[in-house]
N, C-alpha and C positions, 0 to 999 in steps of 0.2 A: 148291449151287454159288455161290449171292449172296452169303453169306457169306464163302467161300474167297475170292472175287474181290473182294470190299470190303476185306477184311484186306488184299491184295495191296498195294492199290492204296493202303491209308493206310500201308502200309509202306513205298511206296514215295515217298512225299509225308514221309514219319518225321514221323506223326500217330499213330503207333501208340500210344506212351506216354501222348499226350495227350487222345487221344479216342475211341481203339479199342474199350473194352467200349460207351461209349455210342452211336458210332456202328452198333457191330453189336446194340444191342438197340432202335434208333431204326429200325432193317432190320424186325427182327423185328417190332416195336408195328406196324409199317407194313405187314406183310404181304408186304413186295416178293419176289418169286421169281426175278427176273434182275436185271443190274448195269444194265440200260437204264433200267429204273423208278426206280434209284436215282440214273440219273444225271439222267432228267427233273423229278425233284426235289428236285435239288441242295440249290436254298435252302432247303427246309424243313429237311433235312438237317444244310448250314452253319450255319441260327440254330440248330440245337439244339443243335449241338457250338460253336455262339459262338463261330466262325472270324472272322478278319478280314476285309477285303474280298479281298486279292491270293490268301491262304489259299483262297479258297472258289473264285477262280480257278482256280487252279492244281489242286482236286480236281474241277474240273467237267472241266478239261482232261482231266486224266488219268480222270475216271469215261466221257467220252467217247470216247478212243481203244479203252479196254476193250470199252465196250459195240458199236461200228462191228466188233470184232473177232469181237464174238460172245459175249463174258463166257469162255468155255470156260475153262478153267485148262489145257484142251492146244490146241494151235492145229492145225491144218488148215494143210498150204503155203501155198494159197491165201489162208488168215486173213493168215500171218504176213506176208504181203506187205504187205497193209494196216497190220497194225500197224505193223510196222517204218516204214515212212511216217510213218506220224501219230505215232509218238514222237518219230523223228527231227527232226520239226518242230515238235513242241512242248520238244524237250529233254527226253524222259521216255524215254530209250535203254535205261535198266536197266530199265523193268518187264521186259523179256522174260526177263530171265535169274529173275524171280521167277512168272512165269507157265508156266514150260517145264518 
């Protein structure tokens, strides 16, 4: 599922072209098993994909809403309530229609 959920989330950032296979074998070299891990080490993450500053914001944001959500690629009513929150507020409204 950390996978699913990392692809999501650079899709939805449209990093995908740009950094997707590396991003998701930087998952894998790393071992991580859920999006939480991958969000608690963003930066390692961002220098390896050699994001800019605002860049690696904007994916810590969004690897955060994910992971508060639970990583799931199906949500729970109860998850979606959270999310929808935390994107609305970060301005990340379309991940849900790519998590659902």
């Amino acid at each position: 599922p950390v996978l699913m959920d990392l692809a999501q989330v650079l899709a939805e950032l449209k990093l995908t072209v740009q950094c997707g296979d590396a991003a998701l074998s930087w998952c894998e070299e790393m071992g991580a098993i859920d999006i939480s891990e991958v969000a608690e080490n963003v930066d390692d993450l961002a220098c390896h994909l050699s994001l800019d500053l605002e860049t690696s914001r904007r994916l810590q944001r969004c690897l955060d809403v994910v992971a508060v959500a639970g990583g799931d690629s199906y949500f729970r009513e109860d998850r979606r309530a959270v999310l929808e929150s935390g994107c609305e507020d970060r301005g990340l409204g379309g991940i849900l229609s790519r998590l659902t």
